[in-house]
C-alpha positions in Angstrom: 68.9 123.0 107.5 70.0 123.7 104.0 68.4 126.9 101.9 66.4 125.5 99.8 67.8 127.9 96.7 71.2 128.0 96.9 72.1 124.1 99.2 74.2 126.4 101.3 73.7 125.7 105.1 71.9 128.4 106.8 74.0 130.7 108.6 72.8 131.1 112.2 71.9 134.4 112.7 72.8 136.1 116.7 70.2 139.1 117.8 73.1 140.3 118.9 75.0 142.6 116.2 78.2 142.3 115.8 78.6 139.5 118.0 81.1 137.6 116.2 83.4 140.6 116.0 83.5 140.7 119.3 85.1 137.1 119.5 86.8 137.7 116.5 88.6 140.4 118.3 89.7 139.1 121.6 91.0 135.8 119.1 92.8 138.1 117.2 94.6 139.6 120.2 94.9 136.4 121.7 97.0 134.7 118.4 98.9 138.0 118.9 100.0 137.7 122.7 100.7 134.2 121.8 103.4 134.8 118.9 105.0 137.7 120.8 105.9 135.2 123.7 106.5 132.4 121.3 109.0 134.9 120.5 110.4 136.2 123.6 111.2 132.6 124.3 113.2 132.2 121.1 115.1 135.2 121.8 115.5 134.6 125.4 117.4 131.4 124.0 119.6 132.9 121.5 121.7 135.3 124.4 124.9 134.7 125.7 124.6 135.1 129.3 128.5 135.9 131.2 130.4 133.2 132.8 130.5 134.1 136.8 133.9 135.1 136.5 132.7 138.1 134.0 129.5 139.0 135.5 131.5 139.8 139.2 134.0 141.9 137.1 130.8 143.6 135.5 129.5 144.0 138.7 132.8 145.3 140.6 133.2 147.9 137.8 130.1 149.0 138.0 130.2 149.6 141.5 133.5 151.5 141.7 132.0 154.0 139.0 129.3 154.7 141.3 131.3 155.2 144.5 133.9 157.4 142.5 131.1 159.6 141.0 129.2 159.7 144.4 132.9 161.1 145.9 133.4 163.4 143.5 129.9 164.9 143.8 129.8 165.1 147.7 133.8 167.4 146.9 131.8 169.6 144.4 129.1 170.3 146.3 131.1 171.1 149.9 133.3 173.1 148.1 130.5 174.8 146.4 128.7 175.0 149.9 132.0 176.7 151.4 132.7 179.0 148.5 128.9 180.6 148.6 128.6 180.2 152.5 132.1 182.2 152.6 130.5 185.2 150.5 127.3 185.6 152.3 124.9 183.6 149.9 123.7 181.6 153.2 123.3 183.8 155.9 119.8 184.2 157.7 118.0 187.2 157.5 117.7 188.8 161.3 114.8 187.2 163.0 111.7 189.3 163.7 111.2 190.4 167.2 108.0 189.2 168.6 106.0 190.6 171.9 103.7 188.2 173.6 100.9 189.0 174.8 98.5 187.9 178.1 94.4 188.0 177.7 92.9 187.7 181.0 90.0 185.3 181.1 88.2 186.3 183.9 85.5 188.9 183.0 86.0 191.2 186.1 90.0 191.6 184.7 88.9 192.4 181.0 88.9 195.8 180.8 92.6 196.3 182.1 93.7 193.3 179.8 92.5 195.0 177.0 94.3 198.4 177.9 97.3 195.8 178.5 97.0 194.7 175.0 96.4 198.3 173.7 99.5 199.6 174.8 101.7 196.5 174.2 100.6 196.5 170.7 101.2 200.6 170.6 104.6 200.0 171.9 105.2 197.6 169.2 103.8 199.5 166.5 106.2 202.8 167.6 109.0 200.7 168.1 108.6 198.9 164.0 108.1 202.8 163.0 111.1 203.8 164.6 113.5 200.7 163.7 112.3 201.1 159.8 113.0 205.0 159.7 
């Protein structure tokens, strides 16, 4: 179907706007992925990968660097551990003393466990007063 004013074929119109972008877009991106792997692959060509011989060397050299580095970091840090261990950096604060404590569960024994309780927790109380004066 050809307008009839300008014999220019009609241009099919979507009821959907912007429709075409939408394709337009994901073609775009798509011609995109499709050069950046295009080249990838030429560049992938183009290194010069080590003989066996070299990569083992690579590989070897590598490794000792780590081992030595791993030594001398495990001598820092025990001599380190000593020096501050040996000054008093480490030591453990005194432990807090704790009383234990017995509830009876029977209700006939209740009210002597709860004098029980009174007084252990009175002893403790006098006993913190005292150790902090």
């Amino acid at each position: 179907m050809a307008d009839s004013k300008t014999n220019k074929p009609a241009e099919k119109k979507t009821g959907k706007s912007g429709g075409n972008r939408f394709v337009a877009y994901f073609t775009r991106t798509g011609k995109g992925l499709a050069a950046f792997f295009a080249g990838m692959k030429a560049e992938t060509k183009r290194i010069m990968w080590p003989d066996r011989k070299r990569l083992v060397q690579s590989t070897a050299t590598v490794l000792a660097i780590i081992v030595i580095a791993g030594v001398i970091l495990f001598a820092v840090d025990s001599l380190l551990g000593g020096v501050l261990s040996a000054v008093g950096f480490y030591t453990p604060a005194a432990p807090a003393e704790t009383t234990a404590t017995t509830v009876a569960t029977e209700t006939s024994a209740t009210e002597p466990a709860v004098a029980e309780v009174a007084e252990t927790t009175a002893a403790a109380a006098s006993s913190e007063t005292t150790a902090a004066n």
